[in-house]
N, C-alpha and C positions, 0 to 999 in steps of 0.2 A: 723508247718513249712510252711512258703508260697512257692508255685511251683516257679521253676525257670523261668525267663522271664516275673515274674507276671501274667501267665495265665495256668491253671492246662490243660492239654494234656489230653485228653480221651481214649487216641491211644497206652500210654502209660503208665506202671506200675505205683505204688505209691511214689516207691522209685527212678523213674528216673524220676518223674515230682518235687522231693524233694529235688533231689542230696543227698539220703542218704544211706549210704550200708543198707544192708539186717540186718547186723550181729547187727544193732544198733535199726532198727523198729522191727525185733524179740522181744526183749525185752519190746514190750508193749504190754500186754493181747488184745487192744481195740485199734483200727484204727478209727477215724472220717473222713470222708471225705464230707466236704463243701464246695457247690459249690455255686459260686453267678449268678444262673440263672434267667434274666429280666423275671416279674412276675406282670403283672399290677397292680389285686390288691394288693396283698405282697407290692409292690413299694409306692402306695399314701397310704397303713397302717403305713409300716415304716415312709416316709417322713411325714405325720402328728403329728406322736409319737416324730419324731427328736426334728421338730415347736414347740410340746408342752413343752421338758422339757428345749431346747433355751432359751423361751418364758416365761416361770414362774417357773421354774428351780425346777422341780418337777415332778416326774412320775404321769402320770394321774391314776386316780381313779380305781381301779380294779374289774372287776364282781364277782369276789369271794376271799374271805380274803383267804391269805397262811395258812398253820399251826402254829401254835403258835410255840417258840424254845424248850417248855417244853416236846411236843406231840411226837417232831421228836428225841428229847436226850431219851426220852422215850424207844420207837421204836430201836433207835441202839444200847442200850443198850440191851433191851431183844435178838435181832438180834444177838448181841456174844455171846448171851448165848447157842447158837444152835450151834451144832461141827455137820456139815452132815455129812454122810459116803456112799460112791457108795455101794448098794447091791454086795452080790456075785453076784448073776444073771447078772446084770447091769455089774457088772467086767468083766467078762466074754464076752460081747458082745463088751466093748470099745475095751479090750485087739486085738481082731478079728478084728476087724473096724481098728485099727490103726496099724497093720500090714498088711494087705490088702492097704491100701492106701500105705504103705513102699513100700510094692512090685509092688503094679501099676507103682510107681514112676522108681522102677527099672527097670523094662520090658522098660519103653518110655524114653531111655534118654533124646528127644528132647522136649517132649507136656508136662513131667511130670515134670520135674525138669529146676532149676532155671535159664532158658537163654543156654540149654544144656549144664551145667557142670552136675558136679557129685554131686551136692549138691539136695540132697531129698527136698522137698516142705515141706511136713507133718514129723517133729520134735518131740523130745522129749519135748523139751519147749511148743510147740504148744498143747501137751497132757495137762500137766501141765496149761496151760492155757484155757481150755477147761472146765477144774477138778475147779480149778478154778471160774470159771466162773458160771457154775454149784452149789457151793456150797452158793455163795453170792444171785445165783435167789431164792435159799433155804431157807435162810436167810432172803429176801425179803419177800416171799410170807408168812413168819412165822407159 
């Protein structure tokens, strides 16, 4: 989503530089946030790149070939074949961690929660996206 007024606030949340509730950027595991910071060199790499494919309407030549499609259907294939599971141990320590942040959030109405309403920072979805997130680097690293 582009910031409102076309220029992203630094000063200000994610979701008030987006005009989007809470209850709707929840629902995504992964936030990007890109900024278009003036960057000299960055700036005559891009604008050359621009020229180039303008100009012969072709992305220029690359120092290293991608993977092939066979390499990478490969690879995500074996990648589902792995179902990870958090350790007991490991269970034990998120369960503690994510009650600990519950109750911080409780103790500070104002620093911990969302604009001091009553609404917790650290979620049950945010768990689950966590769990998540954790299983797919799993997955990754095979």
């Amino acid at each position: 989503a582009n910031p409102l007024y076309g220029r992203y606030n630094i000063k200000k949340s994610i979701s008030e530089n987006v005009d989007l509730p809470n209850s709707l950027l929840s629902r995504f595991d992964l936030l990007f946030l890109l900024l278009d910071r003036p960057d000299f060199e960055k700036d005559i790499a891009l604008s050359k790149h621009v020229l180039h494919v303008h100009r012969f309407l072709e992305n220029p030549k690359q120092a290293s070939a991608p993977l092939p499609p066979a390499v990478v259907k490969k690879y995500i294939a074996a990648a589902r074949c792995i179902n990870p599971v958090v350790p007991k141990d490991l269970t034990t320590y998120i369960v503690e961690a994510y009650v600990a942040m519950r109750q911080r959030d409780a103790k500070a109405p104002t620093s911990g929660n969302y604009k001091g309403t009553n609404q917790a920072v650290m979620t049950a979805r945010q768990l689950l996206s966590i769990l998540r997130l954790s299983q797919a680097l799993c997955r990754l690293r095979l």
